[in-house]
LUMZA-426269 format. One record per residue: residue number from 0; x, y, z of N, C-alpha, C in turn. Coordinates in pm, whole numbers, plus 32768, in hexadecimal, padded with zeros to 4 digits. Example, Ala and Ser with C-alpha at 12.3 -4.5 7.8 and 13.67 -1.06 7.14 Angstrom:
BEGIN
VEXKE | 0 | 8527 | 7DC7 | 830C | 84CE | 7E3E | 830C | 8528 | 7EB6 | 830C
VEXKE | 1 | 8505 | 7F1F | 82C4 | 8557 | 7F96 | 82CA | 850A | 8003 | 8313
***
This chain:
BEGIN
VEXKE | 0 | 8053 | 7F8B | 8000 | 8000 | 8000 | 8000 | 8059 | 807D | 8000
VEXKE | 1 | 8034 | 80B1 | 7F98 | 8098 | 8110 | 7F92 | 803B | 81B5 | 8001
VEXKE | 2 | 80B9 | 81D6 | 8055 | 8092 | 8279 | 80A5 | 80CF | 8309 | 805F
VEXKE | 3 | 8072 | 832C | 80AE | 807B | 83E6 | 8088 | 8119 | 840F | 80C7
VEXKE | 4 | 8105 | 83E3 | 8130 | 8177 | 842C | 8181 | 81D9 | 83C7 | 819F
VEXKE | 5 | 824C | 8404 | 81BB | 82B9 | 83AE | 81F2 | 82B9 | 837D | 827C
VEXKE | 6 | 828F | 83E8 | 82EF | 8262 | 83AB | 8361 | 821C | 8345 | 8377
VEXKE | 7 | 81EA | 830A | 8319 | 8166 | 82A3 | 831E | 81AB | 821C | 82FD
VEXKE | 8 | 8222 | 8220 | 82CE | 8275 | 81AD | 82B1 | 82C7 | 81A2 | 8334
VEXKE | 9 | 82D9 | 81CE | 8370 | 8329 | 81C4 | 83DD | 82D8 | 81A0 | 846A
VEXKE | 10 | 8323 | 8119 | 849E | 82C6 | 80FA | 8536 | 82D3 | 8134 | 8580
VEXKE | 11 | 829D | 8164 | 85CA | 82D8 | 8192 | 8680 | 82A8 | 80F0 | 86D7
VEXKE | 12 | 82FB | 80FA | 8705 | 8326 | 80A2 | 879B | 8359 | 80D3 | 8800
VEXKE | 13 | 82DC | 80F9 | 887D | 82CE | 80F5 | 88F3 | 8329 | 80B7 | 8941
VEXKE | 14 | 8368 | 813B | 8994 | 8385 | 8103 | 8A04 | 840E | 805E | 8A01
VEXKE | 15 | 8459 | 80B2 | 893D | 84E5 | 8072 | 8978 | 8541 | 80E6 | 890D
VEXKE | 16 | 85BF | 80F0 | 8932 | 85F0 | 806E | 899E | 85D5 | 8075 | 8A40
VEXKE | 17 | 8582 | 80B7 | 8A69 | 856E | 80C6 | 8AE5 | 8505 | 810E | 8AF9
VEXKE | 18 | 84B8 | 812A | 8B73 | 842E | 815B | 8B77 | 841A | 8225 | 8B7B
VEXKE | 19 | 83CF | 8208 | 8B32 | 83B0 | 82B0 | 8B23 | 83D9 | 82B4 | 8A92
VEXKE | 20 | 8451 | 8263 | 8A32 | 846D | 829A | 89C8 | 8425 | 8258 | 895B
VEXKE | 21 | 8415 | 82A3 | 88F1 | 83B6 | 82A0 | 885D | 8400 | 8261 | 87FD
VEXKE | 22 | 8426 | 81F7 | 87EF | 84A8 | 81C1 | 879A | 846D | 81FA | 870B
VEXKE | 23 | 848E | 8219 | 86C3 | 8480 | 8231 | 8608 | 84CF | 81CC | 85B6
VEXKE | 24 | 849D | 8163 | 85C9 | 84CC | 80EA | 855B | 84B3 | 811E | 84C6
VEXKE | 25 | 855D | 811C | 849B | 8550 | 814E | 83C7 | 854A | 80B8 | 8385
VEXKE | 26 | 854C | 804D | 83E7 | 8577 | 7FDA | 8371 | 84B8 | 7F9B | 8359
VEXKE | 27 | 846A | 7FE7 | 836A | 83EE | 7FF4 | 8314 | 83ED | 8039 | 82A4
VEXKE | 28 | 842C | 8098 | 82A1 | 844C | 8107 | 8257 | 84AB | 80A9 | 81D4
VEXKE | 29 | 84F0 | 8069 | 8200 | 8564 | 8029 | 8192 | 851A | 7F90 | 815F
VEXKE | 30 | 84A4 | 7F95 | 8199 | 84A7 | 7F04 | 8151 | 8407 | 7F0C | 8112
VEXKE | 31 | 840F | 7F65 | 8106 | 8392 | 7FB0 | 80AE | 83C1 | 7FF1 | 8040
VEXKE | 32 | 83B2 | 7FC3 | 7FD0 | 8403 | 800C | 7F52 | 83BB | 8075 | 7F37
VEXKE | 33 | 833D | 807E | 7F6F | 82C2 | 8121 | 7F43 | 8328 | 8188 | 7F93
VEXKE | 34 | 834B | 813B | 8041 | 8398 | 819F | 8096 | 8411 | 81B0 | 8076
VEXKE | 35 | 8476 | 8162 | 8054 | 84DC | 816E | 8029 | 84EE | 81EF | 7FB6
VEXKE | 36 | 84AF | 81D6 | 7F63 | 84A1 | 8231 | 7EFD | 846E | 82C5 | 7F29
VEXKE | 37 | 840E | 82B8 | 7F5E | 83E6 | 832B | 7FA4 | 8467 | 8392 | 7FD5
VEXKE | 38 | 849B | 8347 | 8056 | 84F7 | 8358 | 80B4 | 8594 | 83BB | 804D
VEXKE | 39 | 85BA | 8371 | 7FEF | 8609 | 83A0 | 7F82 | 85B8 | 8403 | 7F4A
VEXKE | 40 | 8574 | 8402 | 7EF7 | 851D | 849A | 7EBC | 8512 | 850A | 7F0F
VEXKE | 41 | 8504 | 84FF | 7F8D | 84DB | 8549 | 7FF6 | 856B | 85A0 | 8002
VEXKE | 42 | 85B0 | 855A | 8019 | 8645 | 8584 | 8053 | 8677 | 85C1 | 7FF5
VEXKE | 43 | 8636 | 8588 | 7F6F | 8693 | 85CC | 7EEE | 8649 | 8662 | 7F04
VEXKE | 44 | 85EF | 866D | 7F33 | 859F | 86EA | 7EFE | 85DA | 8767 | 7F42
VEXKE | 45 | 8629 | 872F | 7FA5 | 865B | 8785 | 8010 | 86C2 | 87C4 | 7FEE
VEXKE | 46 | 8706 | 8771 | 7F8E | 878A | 878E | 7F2E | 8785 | 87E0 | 7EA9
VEXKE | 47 | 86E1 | 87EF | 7E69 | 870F | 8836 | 7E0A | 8746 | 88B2 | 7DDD
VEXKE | 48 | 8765 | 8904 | 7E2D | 879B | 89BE | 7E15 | 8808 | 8985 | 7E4B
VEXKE | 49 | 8842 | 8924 | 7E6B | 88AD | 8921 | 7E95 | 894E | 8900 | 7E59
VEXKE | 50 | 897B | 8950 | 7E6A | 8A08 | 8943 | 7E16 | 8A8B | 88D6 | 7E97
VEXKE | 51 | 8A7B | 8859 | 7E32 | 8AF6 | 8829 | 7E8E | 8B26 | 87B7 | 7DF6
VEXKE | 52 | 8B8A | 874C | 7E47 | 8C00 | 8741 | 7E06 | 8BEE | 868E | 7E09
VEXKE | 53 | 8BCC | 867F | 7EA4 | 8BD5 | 8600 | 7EDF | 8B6F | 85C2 | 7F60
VEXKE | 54 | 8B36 | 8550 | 7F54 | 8AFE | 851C | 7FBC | 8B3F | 84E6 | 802D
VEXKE | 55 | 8B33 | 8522 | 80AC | 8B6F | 848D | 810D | 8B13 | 8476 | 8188
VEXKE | 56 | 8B41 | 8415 | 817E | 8AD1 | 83E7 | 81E9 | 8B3B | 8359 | 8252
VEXKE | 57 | 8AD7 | 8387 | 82DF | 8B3A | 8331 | 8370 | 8AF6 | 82BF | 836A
VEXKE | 58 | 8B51 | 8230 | 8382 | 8B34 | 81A8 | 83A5 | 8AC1 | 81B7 | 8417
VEXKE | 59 | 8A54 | 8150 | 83FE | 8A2B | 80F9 | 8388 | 8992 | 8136 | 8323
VEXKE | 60 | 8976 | 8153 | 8381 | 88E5 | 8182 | 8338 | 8919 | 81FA | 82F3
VEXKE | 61 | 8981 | 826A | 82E1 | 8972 | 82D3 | 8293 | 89DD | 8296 | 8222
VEXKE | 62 | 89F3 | 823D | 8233 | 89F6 | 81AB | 817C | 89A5 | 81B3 | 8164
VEXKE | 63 | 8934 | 816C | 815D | 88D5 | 8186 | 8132 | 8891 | 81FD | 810A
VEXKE | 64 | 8877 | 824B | 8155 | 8822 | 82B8 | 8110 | 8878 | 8313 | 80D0
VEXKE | 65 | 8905 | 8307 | 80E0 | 8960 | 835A | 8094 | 8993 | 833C | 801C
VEXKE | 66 | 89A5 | 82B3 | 8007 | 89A6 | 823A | 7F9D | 8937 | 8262 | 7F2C
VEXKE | 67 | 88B0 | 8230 | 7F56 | 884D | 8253 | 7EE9 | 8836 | 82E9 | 7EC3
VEXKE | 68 | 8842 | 8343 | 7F36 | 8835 | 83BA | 7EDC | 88A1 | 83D6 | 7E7B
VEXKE | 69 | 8924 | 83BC | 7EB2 | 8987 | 83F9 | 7E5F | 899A | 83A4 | 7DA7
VEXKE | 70 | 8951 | 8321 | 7DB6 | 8923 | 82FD | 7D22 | 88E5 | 834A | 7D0A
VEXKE | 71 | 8849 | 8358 | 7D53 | 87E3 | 83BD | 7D1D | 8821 | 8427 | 7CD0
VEXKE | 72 | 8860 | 847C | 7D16 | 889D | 84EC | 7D05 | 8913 | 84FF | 7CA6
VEXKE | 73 | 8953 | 8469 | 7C7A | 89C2 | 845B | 7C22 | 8A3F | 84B3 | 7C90
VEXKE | 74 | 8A5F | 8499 | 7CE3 | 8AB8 | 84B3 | 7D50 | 8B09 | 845B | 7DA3
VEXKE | 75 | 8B9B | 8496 | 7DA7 | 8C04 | 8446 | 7DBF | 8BA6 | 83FD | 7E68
VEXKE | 76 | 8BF2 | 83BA | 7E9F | 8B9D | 838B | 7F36 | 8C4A | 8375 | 7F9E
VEXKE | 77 | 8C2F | 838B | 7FED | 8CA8 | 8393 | 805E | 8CA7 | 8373 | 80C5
VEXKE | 78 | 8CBC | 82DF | 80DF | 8CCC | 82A1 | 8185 | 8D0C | 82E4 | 81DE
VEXKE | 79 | 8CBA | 830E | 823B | 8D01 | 8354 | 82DE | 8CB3 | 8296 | 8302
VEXKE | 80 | 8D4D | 8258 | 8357 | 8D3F | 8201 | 83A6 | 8D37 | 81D5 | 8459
VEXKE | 81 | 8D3C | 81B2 | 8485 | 8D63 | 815A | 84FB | 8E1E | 8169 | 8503
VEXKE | 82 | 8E66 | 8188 | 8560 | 8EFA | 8156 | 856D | 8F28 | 80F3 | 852C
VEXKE | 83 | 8F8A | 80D6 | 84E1 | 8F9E | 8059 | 84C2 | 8F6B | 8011 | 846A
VEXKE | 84 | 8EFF | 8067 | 841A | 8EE4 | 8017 | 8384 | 8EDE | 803C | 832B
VEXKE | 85 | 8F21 | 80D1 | 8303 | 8F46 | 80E2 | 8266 | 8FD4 | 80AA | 8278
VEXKE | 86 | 9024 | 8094 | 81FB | 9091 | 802C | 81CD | 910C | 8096 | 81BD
VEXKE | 87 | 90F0 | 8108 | 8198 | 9186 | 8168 | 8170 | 9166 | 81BB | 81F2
VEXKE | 88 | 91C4 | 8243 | 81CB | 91E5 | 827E | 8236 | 9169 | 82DF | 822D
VEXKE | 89 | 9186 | 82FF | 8300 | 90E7 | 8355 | 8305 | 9108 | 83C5 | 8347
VEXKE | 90 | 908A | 842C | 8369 | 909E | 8465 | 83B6 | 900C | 846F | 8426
VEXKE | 91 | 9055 | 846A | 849C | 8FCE | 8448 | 84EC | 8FA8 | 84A3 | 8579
VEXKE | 92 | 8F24 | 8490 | 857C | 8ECC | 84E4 | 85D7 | 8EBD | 84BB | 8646
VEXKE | 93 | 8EAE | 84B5 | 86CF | 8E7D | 846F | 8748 | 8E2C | 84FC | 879C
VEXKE | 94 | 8DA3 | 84CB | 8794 | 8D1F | 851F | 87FA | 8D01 | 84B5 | 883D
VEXKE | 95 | 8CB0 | 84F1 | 88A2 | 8C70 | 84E0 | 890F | 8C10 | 8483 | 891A
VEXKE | 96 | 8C0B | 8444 | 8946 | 8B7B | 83ED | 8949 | 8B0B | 83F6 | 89DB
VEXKE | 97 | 8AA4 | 83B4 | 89E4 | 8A8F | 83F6 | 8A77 | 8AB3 | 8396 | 8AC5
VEXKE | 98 | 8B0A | 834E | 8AD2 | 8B41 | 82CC | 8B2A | 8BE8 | 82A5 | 8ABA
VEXKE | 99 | 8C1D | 831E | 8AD0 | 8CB9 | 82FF | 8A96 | 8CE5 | 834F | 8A10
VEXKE | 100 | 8D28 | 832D | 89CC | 8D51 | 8367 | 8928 | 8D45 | 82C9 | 88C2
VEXKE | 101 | 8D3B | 832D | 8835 | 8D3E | 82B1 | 87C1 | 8DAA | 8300 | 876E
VEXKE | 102 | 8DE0 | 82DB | 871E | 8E3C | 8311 | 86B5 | 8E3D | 82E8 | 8619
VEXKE | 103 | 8DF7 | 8342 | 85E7 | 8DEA | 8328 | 854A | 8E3E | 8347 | 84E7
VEXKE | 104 | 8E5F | 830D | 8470 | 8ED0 | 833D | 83F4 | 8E97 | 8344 | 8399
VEXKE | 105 | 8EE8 | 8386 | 831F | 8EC6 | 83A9 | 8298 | 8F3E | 8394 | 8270
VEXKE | 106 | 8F4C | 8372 | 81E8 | 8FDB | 8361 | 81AA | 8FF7 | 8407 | 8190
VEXKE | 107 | 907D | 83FF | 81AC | 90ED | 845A | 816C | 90DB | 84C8 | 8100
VEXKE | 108 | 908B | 846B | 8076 | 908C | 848F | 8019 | 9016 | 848C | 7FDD
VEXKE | 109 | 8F8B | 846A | 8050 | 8F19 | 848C | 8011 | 8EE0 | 84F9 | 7FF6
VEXKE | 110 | 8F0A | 8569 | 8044 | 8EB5 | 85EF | 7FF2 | 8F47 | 863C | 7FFA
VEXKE | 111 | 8F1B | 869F | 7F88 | 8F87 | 86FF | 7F5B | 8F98 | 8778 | 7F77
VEXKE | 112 | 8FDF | 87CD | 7F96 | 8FD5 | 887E | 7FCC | 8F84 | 88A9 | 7F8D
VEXKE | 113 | 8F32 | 88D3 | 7FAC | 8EAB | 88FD | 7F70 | 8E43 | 88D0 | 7F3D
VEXKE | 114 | 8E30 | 8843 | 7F4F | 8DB7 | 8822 | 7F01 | 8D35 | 8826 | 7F9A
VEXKE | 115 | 8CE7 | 8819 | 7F4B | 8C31 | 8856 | 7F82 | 8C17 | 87AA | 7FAE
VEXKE | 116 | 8C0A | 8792 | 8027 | 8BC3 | 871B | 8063 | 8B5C | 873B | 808E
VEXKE | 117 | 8ADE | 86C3 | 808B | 8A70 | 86C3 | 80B6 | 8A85 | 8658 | 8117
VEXKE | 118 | 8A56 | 8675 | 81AB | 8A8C | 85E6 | 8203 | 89B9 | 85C9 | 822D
VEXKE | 119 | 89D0 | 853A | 820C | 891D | 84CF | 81ED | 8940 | 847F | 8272
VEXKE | 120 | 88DF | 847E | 828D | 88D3 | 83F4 | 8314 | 8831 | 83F9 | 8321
VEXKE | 121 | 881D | 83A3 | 8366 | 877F | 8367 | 838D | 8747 | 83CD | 83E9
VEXKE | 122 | 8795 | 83F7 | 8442 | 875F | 842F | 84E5 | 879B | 848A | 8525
VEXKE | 123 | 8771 | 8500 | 8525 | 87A8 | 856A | 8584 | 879A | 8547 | 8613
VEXKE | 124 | 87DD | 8519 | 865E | 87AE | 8531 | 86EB | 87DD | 8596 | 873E
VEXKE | 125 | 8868 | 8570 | 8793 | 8897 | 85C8 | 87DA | 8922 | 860B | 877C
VEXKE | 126 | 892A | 85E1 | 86F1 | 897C | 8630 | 8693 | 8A37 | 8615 | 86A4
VEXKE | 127 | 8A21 | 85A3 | 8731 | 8ACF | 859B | 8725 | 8B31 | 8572 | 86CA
VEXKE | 128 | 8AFA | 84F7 | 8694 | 8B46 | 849D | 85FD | 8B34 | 84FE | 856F
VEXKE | 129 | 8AD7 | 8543 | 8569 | 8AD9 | 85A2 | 84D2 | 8B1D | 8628 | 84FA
VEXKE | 130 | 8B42 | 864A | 8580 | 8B94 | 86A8 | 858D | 8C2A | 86B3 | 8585
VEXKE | 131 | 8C37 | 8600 | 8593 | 8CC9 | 85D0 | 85A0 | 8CCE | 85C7 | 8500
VEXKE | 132 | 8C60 | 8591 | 84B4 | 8C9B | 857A | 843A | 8CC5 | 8604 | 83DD
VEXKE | 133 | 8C6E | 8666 | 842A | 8C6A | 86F7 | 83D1 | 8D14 | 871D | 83F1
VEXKE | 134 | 8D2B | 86EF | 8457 | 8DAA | 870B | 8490 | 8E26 | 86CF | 843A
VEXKE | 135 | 8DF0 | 865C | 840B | 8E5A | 85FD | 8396 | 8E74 | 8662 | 8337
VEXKE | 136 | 8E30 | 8654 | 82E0 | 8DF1 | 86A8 | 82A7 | 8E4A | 871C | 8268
VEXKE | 137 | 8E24 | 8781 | 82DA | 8E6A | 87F3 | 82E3 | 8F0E | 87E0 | 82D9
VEXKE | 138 | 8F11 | 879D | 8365 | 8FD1 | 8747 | 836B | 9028 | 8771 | 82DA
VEXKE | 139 | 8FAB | 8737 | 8261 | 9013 | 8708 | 81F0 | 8FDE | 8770 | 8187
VEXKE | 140 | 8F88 | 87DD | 81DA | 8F9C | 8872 | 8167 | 8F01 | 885A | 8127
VEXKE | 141 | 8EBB | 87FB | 8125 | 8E30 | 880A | 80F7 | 8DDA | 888D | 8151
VEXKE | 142 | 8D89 | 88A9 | 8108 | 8D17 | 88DB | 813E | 8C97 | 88AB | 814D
VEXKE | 143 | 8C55 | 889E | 81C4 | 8BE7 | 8826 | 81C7 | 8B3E | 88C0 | 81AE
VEXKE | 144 | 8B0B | 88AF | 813C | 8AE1 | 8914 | 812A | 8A44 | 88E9 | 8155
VEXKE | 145 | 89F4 | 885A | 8188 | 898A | 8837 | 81A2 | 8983 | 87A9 | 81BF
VEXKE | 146 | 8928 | 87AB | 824F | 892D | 8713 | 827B | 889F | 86F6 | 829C
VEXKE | 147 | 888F | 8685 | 8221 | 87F9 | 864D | 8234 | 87E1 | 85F0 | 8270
VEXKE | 148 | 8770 | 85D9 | 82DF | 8742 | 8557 | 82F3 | 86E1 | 855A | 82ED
VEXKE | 149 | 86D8 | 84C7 | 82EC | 8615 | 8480 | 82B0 | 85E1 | 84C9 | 834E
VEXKE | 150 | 85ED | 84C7 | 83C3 | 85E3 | 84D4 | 843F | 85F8 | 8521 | 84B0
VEXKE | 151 | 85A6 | 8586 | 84D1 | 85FF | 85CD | 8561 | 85A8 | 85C5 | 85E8
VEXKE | 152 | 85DD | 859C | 8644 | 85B0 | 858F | 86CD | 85A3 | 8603 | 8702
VEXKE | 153 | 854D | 8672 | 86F7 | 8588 | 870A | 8725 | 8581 | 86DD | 87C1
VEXKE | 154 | 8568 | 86AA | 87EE | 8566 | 869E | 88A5 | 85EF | 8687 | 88B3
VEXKE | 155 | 8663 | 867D | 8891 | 86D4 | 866E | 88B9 | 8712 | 86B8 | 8878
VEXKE | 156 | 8713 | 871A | 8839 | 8768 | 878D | 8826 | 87B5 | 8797 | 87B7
VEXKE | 157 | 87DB | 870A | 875D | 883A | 872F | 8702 | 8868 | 87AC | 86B5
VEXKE | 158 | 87F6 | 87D4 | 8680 | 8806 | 8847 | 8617 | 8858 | 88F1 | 866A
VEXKE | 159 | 8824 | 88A4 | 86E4 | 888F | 893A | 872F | 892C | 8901 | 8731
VEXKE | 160 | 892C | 88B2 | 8746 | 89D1 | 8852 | 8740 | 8A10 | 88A5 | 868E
VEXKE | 161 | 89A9 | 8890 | 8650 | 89E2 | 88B3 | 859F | 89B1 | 8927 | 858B
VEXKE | 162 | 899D | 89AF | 85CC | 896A | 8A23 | 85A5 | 89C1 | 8A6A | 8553
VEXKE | 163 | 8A30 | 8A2D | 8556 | 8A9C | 8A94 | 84D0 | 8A85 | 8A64 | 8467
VEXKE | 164 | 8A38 | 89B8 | 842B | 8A11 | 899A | 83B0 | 8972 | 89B2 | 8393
VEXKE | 165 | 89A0 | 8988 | 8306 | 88D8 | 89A1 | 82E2 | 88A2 | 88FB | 82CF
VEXKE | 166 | 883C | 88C3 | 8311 | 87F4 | 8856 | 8375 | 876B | 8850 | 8332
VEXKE | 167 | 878D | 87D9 | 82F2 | 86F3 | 87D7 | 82DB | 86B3 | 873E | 82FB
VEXKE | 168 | 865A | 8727 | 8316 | 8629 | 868A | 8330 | 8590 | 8695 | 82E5
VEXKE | 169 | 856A | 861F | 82D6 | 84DE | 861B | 8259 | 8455 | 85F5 | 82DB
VEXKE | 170 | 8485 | 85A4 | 833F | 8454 | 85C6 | 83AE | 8456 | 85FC | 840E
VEXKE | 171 | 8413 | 862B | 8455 | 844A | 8640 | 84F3 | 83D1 | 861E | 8573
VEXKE | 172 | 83DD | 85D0 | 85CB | 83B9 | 85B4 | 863F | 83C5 | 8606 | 86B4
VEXKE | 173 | 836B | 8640 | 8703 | 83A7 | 869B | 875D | 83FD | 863D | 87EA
VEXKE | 174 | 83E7 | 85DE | 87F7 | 8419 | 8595 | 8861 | 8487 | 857B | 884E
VEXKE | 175 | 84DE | 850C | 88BE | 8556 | 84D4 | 88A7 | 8518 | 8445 | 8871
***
């Protein structure tokens, strides 16, 4: 059955991972080719006045949605990883988590002094991992000129975390 809206492809689940919270399950969203498709069109739409160079998107879900748009879009695509799993040389980020740090990489030689990145992921939440990646990013002379997600939790603040970029999400939830 194909929907109007994109919210309508997506479950909420109560009360995990723990009580009080609204989980937003996307893998309804991905295994629905009406939503899938949707989900990509949507995101593309967010992109069109926009002048950039390159897609990247953070392990694992902003593969995906960074992956298909940047076909959509006929656009290069650029793994920001996990520590320890791109193969050449990197340069890498470590933020905050709310119980410790994580540390993410980008190769060396994936974006160039000056080119225009768009950084894609699934979910705005509290904005720490797309701030680290904007941070890659920058490191190696890009300019990250717009960061889309299918998703934003405004109850946890991200978009104040990224108020020096321009933020856009195709949804938004007021909760966490």
């Amino acid at each position: 059955m194909v929907r109007e809206r994109l919210e309508d492809y997506v479950r909420t689940i109560p009360d995990f991972p723990e009580p009080g919270i609204m989980f937003r399950d996307i893998t309804t969203v991905l295994s629905d080719a009406d939503g899938l498709k949707l989900a990509i069109d949507e995101m593309a739409k967010k992109l069109e006045n926009v002048d950039f160079d390159v897609i990247a998107g953070a392990e694992s879900r902003g593969f995906i949605f960074g992956a298909a748009l940047a076909y959509n879009l006929h656009k290069p695509f650029i793994l920001i990883r996990k520590k320890g799993k791109l193969p050449c040389e990197t340069v890498q980020q470590t933020y905050d988590l709310e119980y410790g740090t994580a540390t993410i990489e980008i190769h060396k030689d994936a974006i160039q002094p000056g080119e225009k990145v768009v950084i894609v992921d699934d979910l705005i939440a509290t904005g720490g991992t797309v701030e680290a990646a904007a941070q890659l990013i920058e490191k190696l002379g890009g300019e990250v000129v717009m960061m889309v997600f299918l998703m934003e939790l405004a109850g946890l603040c991200g978009r104040e975390k990224l108020k020096k970029y321009n933020v856009e999400s195709v949804i938004c939830y007021e909760g966490k």
